[in-house]
C-alpha positions in Angstrom: 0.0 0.0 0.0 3.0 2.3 0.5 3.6 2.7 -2.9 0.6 2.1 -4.9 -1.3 5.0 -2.6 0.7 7.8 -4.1 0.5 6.6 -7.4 -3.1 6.2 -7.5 -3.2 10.2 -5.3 -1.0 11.4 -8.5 -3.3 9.5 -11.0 -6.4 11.0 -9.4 -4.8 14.7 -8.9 -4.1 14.6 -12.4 -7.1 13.8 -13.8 -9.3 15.5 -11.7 -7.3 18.8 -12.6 -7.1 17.6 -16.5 -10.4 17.5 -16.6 -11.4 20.4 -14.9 -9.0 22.3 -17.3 -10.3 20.3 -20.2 -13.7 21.4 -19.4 -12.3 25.1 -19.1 -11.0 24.9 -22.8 -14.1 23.2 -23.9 -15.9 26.5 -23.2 -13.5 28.8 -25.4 -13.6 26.1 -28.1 -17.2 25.9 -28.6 -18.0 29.6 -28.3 -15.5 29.9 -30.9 -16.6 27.4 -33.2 -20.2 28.8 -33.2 -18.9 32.7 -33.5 -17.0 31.4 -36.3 -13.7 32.1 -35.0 -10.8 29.9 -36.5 -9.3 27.3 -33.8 -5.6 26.2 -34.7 -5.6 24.3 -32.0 -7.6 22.0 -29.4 -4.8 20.2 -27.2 -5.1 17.8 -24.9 -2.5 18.2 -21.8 0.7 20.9 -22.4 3.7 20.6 -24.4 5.9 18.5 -25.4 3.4 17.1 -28.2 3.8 13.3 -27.9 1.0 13.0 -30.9 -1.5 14.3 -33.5 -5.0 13.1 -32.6 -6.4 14.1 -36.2 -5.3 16.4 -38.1 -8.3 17.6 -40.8 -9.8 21.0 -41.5 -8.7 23.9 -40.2 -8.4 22.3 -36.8 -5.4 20.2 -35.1 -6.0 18.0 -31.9 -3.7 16.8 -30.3 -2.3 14.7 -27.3 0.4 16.1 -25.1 3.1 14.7 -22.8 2.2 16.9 -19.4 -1.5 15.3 -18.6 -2.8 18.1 -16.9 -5.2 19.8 -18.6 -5.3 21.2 -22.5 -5.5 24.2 -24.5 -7.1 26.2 -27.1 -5.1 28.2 -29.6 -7.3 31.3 -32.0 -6.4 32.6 -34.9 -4.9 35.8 -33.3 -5.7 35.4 -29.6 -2.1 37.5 -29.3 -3.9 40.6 -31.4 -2.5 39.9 -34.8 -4.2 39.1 -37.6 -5.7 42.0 -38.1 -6.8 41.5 -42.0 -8.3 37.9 -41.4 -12.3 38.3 -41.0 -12.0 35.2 -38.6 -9.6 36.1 -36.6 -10.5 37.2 -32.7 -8.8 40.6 -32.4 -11.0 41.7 -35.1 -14.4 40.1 -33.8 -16.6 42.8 -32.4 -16.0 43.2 -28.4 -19.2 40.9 -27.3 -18.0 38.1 -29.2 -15.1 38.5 -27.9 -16.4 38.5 -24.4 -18.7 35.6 -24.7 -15.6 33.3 -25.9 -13.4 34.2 -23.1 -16.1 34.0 -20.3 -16.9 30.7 -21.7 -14.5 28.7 -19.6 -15.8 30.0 -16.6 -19.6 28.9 -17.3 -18.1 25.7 -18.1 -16.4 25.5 -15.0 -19.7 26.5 -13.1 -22.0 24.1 -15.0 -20.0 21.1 -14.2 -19.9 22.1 -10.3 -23.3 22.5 -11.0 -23.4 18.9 -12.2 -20.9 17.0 -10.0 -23.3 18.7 -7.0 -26.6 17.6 -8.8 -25.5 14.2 -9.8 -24.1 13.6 -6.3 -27.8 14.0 -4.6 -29.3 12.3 -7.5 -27.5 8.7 -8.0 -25.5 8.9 -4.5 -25.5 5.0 -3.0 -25.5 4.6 0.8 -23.6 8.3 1.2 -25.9 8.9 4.6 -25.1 9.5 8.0 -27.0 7.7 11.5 -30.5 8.0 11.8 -33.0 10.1 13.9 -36.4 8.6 15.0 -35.2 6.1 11.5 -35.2 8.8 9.3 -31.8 8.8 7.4 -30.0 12.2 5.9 -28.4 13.1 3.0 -24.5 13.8 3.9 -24.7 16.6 1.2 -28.0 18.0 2.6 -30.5 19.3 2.0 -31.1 18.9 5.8 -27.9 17.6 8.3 -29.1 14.8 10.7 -27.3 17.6 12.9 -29.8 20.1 12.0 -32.5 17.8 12.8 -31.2 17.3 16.2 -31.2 20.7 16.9 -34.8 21.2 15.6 -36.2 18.4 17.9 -34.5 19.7 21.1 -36.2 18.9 24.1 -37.6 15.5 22.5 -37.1 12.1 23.0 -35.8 10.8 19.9 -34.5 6.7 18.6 -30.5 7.4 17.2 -30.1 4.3 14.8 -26.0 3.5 16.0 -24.1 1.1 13.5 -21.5 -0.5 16.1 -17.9 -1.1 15.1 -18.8 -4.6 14.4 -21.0 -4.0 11.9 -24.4 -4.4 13.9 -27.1 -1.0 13.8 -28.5 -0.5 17.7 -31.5 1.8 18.4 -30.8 4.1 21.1 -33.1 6.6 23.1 -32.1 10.1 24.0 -33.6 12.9 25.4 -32.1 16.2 23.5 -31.1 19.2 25.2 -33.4 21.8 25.6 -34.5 24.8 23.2 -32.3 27.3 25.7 -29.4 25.4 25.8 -29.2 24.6 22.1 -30.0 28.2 21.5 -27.0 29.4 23.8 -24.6 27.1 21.5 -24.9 23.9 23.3 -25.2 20.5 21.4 -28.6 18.8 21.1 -26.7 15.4 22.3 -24.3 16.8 24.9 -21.4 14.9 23.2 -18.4 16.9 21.2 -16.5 15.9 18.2 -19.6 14.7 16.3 -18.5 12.8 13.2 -20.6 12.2 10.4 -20.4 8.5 8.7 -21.7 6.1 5.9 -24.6 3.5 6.8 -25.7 1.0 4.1 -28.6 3.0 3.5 -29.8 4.9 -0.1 -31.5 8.0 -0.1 -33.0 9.2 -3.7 -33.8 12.7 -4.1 -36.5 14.0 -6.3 -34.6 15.4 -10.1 -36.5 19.1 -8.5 -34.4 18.4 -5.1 -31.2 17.2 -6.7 -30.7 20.3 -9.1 -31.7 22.9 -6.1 -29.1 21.0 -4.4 -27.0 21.6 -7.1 -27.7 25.0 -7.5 -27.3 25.9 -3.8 -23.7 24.5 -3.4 -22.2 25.7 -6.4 -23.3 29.1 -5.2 -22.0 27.7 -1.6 -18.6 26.4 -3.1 -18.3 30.3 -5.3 -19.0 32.4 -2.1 -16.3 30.1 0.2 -13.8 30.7 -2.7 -14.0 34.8 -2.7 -14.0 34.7 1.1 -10.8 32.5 0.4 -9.5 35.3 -2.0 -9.8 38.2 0.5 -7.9 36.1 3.4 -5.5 35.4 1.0 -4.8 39.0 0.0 -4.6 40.3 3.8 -1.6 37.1 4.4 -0.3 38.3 1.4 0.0 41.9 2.5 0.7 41.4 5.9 2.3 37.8 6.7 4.0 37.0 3.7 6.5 34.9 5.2 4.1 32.7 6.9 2.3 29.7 5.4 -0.7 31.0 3.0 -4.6 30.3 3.8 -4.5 28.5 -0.2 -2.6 25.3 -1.6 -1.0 25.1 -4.9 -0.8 21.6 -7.0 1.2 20.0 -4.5 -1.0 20.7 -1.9 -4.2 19.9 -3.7 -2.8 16.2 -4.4 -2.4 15.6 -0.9 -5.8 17.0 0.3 -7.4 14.8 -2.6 -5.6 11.9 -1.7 -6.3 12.7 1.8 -10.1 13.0 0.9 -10.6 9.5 -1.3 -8.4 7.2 1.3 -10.2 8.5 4.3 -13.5 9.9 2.8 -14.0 7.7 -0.5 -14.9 8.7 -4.0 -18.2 10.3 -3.3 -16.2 13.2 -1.3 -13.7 12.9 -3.6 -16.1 13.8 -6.4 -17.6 16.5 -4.3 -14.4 18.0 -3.6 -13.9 18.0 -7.4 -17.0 20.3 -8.0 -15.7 22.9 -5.0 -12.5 22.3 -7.2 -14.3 23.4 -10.6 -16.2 26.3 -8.7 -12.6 27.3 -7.7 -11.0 27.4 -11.0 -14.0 29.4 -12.6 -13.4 32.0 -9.4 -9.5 32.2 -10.0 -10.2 32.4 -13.9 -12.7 35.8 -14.4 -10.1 37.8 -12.0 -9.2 41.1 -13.7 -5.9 39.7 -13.7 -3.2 39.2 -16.9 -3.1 36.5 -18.5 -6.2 35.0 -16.4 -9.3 35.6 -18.8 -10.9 38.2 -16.2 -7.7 39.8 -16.9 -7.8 39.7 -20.9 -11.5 40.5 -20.4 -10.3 43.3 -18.6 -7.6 44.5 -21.3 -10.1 44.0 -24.0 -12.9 46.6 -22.8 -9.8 49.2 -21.7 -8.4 49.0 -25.2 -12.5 49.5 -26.6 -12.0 52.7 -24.6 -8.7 54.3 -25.0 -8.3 52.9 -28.3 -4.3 52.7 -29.8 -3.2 54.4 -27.2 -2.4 50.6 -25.6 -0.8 49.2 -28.4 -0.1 45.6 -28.8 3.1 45.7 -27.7 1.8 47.4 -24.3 -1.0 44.3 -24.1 1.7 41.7 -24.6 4.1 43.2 -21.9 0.8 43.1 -19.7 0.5 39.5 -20.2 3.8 38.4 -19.8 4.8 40.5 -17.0 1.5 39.2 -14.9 2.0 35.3 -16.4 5.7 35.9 -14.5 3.9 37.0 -11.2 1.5 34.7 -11.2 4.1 31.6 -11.6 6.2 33.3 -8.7 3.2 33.1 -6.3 2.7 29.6 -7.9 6.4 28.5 -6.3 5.6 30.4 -3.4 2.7 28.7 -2.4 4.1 25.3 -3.8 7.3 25.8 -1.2 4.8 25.9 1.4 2.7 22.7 0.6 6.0 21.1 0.8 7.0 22.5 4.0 3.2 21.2 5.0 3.7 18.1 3.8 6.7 17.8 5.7 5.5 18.5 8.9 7.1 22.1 8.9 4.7 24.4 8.6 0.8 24.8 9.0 
């Protein structure tokens, strides 16, 4: 087990992340097909390429050696091309738009889905059960929340024993006033959540407000993650940041399918996908918020940003944004090492 668990943690961080990223590309790539905008390129992982996937029309797909994520190249993405009628710097500034924000909505929709599909073919993903009602570990309602609503009551806790057998167990909650003042309902700390061998089936109405509701959960957790990041940025930058870079989401994935399982797994995916469209629509260069961003300032103030000026933009903020990515990388491994928290 020593060896094949990492393997199977690198196997899984790299295809979760390939195909968030793949999804992300998708977006660009469609939008661009229907706004008639000539695609070069649709690649699968980043360079080296290792092969040509097909190779007819105006289109090459191919298969590269790093399998994390892919790529979409335009017919002058960089601004050139300024005499070919299919070319993006010359397509009119809400086309333009739509094909850039299209990763993002990608990137939403399969949170979206991951969420949904969780609550709608989920088997035996419950925790214990109140007066034998069981509860969905994804919600909509916590078997946690449902202690606190029956405080006071006498209620039957369905207990699965460490050897496998379920015992029925009565309780008397805590009252209204003492669950109100912050007390537990059961008067016992550390409450765990676990899996019973129980399904629950939500209505397809159910599963998508699920859905719904914690991709907007997973968004708003995310810019609330951005701001803390900023102030330890600012004002601790030598200590460990609130955020993890690839090293440090392998280990929390691997963490979350050898203790947790695939369900979590797959729900920490979606958060994942809600995370990348977040970090994508910042007004930041090269990010697409960023050439979003570029793109309506040049609409404005015309040639006085030339392309030379948008380029420099790009590069100079694809620089910073690789220094913060070893940053942040030197303090997963210091994490994973026990060195830092």
């Amino acid at each position: 087990m020593g060896v094949v668990q990492p393997i199977v943690t690198i196997v899984l961080f790299a295809l979760i992340l390939g195909v968030l990223v793949l999804v992300h590309e998708l977006g660009h790539f469609i939008v661009a097909k229907v706004a008639r905008v000539r695609v070069l390129e649709f690649a699968i992982g980043f360079p080296p390429r290792a092969r040509v996937l097909r190779d007819q029309g105006e289109t090459i797909y191919t298969l590269n050696w790093l399998p994390i994520g892919g790529y979409v190249k335009l017919e002058g993405e960089d601004g050139d091309d300024a005499d070919d009628p299919r070319s993006f710097s010359v397509q009119g500034l809400p086309i333009r738009l739509l094909i850039l924000l299209a990763g993002v909505v990608m990137n939403l929709l399969l949170s979206f889905v991951i969420f949904a599909g969780i609550a709608l073919i989920r088997p035996g993903d419950v925790i214990e059960s109140v007066d034998g009602s069981y509860f969905g570990a994804f919600g909509p309602t916590s078997i946690l929340q449902e202690l606190r609503e029956n405080a006071g009551r006498t209620v039957v806790l369905g207990v699965r024993r460490t050897d496998g057998t379920l015992e029925k167990l009565t309780a008397t909650l805590r009252s209204f006033e003492d669950v109100a003042a912050g007390k537990g309902a059961l008067g016992i700390s550390n409450i765990q959540s676990r899996t019973a061998d129980k399904r629950i089936e939500y209505p397809v109405g159910t599963a998508i407000g699920l859905g719904v509701d914690r991709t907007v959960g997973a968004t708003r957790l995310i810019i609330d993650g951005l701001g803390d990041l900023v102030t330890a940025i600012v004002n601790r930058p030598t200590e460990p940041p609130p955020a993890s870079g690839p090293v440090g989401i392998a280990i929390q994935i691997g963490d979350v399918f050898w203790t947790l399982g695939p369900v979590v797994t797959l729900f920490l995916a979606g958060v994942l996908s809600a995370n990348l469209a977040v970090i994508n629509i910042l007004p930041f260069p090269p990010l697409d918020g960023g050439r979003m961003l570029v793109i309506v300032l040049k609409r404005v103030f015309g040639s006085r940003i030339s392309l030379r000026a948008e380029r420099l933009t790009y590069l100079v903020g694809f620089a910073f944004l690789f220094v913060f990515l070893i940053w942040v990388t030197g303090f997963d491994i210091l994490r994973s090492l026990g060195l830092a928290q």
